[in-house]
C-alpha positions in Angstrom: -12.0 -82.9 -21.4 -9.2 -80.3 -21.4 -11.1 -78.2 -19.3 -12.1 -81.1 -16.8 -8.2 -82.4 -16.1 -7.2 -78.3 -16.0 -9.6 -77.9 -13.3 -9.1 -80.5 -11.0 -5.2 -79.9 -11.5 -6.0 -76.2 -10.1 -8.3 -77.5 -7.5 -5.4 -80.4 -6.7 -2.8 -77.4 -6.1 -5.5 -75.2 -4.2 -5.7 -78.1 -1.1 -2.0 -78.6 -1.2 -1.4 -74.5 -0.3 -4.0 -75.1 2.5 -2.5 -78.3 3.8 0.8 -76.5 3.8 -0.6 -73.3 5.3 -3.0 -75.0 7.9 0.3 -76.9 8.7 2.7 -74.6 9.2 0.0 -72.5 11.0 -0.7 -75.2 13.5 3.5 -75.0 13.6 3.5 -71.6 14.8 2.4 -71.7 18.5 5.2 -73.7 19.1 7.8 -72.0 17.4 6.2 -68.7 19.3 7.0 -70.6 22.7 10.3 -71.6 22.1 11.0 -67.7 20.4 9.9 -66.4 23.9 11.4 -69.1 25.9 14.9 -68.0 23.9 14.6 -64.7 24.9 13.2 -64.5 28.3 15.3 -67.5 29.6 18.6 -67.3 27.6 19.5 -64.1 29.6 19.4 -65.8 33.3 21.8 -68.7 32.0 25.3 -68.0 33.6 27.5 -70.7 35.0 25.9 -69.7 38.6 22.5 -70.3 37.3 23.6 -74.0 37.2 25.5 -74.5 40.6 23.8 -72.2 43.0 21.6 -72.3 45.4 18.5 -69.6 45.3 19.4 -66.7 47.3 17.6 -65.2 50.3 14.4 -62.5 49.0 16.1 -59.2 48.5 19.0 -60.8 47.0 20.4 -61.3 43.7 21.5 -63.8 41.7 21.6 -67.2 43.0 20.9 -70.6 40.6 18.5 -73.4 40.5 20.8 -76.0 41.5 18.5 -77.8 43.9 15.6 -78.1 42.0 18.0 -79.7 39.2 19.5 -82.3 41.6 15.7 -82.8 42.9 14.4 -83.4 39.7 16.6 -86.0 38.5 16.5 -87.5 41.8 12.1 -87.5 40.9 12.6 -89.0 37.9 15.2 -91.8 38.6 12.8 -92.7 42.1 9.9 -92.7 39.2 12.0 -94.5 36.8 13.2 -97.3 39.3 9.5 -97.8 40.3 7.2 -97.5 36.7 10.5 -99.5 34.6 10.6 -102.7 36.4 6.4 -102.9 36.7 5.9 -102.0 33.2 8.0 -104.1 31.3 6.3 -107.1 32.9 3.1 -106.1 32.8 3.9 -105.4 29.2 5.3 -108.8 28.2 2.2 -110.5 30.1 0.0 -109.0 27.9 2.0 -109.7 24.9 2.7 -113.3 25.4 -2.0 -113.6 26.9 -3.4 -111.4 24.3 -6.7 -112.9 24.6 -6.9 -114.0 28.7 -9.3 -112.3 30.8 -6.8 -111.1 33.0 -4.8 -109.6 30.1 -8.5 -107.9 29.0 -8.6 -106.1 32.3 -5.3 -104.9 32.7 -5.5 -103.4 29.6 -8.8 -101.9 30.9 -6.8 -100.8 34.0 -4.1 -99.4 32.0 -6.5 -97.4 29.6 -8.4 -95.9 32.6 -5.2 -95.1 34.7 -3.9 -93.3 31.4 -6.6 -90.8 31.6 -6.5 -89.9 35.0 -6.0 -86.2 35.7 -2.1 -85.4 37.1 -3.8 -84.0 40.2 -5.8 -86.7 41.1 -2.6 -88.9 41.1 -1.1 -87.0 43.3 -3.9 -86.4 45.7 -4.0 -90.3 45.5 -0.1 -90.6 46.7 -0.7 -88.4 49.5 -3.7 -89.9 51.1 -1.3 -93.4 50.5 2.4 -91.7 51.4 2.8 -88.5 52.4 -0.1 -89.0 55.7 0.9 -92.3 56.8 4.7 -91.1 56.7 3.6 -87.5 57.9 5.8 -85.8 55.7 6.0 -84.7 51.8 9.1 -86.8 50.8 11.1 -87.5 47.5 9.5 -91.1 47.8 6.0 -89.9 47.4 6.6 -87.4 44.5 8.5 -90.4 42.6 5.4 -92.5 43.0 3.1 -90.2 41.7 5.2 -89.6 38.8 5.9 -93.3 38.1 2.4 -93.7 38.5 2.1 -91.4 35.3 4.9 -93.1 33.5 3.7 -97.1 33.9 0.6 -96.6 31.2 2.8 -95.4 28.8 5.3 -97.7 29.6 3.4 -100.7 29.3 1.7 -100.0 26.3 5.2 -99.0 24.5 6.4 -102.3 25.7 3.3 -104.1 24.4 3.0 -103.3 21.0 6.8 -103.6 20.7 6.7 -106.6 21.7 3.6 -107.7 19.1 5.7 -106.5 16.4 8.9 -109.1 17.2 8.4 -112.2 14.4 6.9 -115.1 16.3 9.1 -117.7 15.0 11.9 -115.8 16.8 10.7 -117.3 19.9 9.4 -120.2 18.7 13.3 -121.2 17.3 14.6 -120.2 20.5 12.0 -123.1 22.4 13.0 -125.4 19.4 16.8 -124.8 21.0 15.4 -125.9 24.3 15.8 -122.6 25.3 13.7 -122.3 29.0 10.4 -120.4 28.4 11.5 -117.6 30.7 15.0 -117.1 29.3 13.5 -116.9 25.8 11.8 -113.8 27.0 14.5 -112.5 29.1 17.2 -112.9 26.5 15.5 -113.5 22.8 12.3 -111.3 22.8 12.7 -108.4 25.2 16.0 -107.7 23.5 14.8 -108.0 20.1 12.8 -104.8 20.8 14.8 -103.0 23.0 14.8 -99.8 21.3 10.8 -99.5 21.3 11.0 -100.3 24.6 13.2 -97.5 25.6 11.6 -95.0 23.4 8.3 -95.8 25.3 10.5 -95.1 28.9 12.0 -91.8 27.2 8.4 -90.3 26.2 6.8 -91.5 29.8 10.1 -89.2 30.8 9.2 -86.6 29.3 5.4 -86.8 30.4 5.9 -86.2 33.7 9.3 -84.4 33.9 6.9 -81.3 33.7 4.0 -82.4 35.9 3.0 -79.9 38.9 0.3 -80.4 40.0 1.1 -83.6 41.7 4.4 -82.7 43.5 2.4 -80.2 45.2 0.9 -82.8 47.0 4.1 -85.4 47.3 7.1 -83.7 46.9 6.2 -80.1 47.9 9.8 -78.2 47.6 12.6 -77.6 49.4 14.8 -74.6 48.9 18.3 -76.8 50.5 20.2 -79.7 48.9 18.6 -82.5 49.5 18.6 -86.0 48.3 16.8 -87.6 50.9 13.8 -89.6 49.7 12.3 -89.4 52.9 12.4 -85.5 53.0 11.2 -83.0 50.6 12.8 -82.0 47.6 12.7 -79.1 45.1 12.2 -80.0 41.4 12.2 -77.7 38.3 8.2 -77.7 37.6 7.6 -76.9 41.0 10.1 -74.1 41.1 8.9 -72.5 38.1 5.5 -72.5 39.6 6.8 -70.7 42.9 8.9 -68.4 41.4 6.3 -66.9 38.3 3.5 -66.4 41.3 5.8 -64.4 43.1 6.0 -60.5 43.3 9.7 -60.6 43.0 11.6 -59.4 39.5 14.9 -61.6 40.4 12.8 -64.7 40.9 11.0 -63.9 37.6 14.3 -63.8 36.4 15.0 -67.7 37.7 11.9 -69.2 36.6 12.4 -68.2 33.2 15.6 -69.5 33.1 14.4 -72.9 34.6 11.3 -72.8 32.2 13.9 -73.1 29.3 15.6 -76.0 30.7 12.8 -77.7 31.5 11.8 -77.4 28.0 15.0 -77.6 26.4 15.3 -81.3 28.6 11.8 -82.4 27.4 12.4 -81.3 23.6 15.8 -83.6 24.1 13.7 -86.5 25.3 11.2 -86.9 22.8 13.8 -85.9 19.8 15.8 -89.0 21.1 12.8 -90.9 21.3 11.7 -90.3 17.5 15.8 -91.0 16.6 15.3 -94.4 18.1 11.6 -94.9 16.8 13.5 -94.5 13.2 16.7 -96.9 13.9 14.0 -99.6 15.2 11.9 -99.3 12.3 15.1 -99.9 9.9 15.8 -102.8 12.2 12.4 -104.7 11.8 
């Protein structure tokens, strides 16, 4: 009997060391890429790096400043367009769980979720950039927001599943109008799901390519145009690696850390508010 309980202890202990090692070895990529990441990028970070322009080829120095400016400007044109959609299509499918119309949105949403990035923006400019006959700010923030309204309705969805239903139902019993109940009762009982889902659809697509290729194409000037074209990090980076140039190896290394250092903030404040909503409820 001894022996029986001694050897399932040893064989117990024996699959915790390989959970733990296959763990911390499925760890390890990561902490590789941000290793690099530190050293190749850490040394093109100067004060410059951040308020520059890029300088003409054959020159050196010069910043990423542009494709900064561009890529917020991407993302709040993405986030003004995906937020508003979302949500609502999120609380209709909340508050109709089992409509027909409610069955094929979600069908919709599923199926637009697994669409390549590329095919999205291909999309965008057979809708945007022919018609207007030019690669614009506009057309990039579609195809991004585009990529974020899945994710954002499907955050706002189940957070809204998960809010008590007599919360609503005491708010009615009030006299409360259907519409403000949901406006001012429900939506901001789960507020901080909600914006977690808008923070991780953020940090989706703040590193998506391929599509901005198509929509948003570069620009190596200030601009903030949506009409014209604008630079943005991802797109940079791509440039700048595929180029024979040592300075403007230099630059995309330097942006490829800020990109990563602005998705790893994203999600990380994504998970703090998971936590504080979960304490909540």
């Amino acid at each position: 009997m001894r022996g029986a309980v001694y050897s399932r202890q040893i064989m117990d202990k024996i699959f915790f060391s390989l959970v733990c090692f296959f763990s911390c070895l499925s760890v390890l990529p990561l902490i590789l890429i941000l290793g690099y990441l530190l050293v190749k990028g850490l040394s093109a970070l100067n004060w410059r790096f951040f308020v520059r322009l890029p300088q003409p080829l054959g020159e050196a120095g010069g910043g990423i400043a542009n494709a900064l400016g561009g890529s917020l400007l991407l993302l709040g044109t993405a986030f003004a367009l995906a937020v508003p959609l979302g949500l609502l299509v999120g609380i209709y499918l909340s508050e109709n769980r089992k409509s027909r119309l409610a069955g094929y949105a979600r069908l919709s949403v599923e199926i637009l979720q697994g669409i390549p990035s590329i095919v999205i923006g291909m999309v965008i400019y057979s809708w945007l950039v022919l018609p207007l006959k030019s690669f614009s700010a506009l057309a990039g923030g579609a195809a991004l927001g585009l990529m974020m309204l899945p994710v954002i309705v499907r955050a706002a969805e189940e957070t809204l599943k998960l809010i008590p239903s007599a919360l609503k139902e005491a708010s009615l019993a009030l006299g409360v109008p259907y519409y403000r109940t949901i406006l001012r009762v429900i939506t901001p009982a789960g507020l901080s799901g909600i914006v977690t889902g808008i923070l991780l659809a953020l940090a989706r697509v703040a590193g998506e390519t391929a599509p901005l290729l198509f929509t948003a194409f570069g620009n190596p000037f200030w601009s903030f145009h949506l009409g014209r074209p604008v630079e943005s990090l991802p797109h940079l980076i791509f440039y700048y690696a595929t180029s024979p140039y040592e300075e403007w190896h230099r630059l995309a290394w330097g942006a490829s850390f800020v990109l990563v250092a602005g998705v790893l903030f994203l999600n990380v404040s994504a998970k703090l508010l998971t936590r504080r909503w979960r304490v909540q409820f």
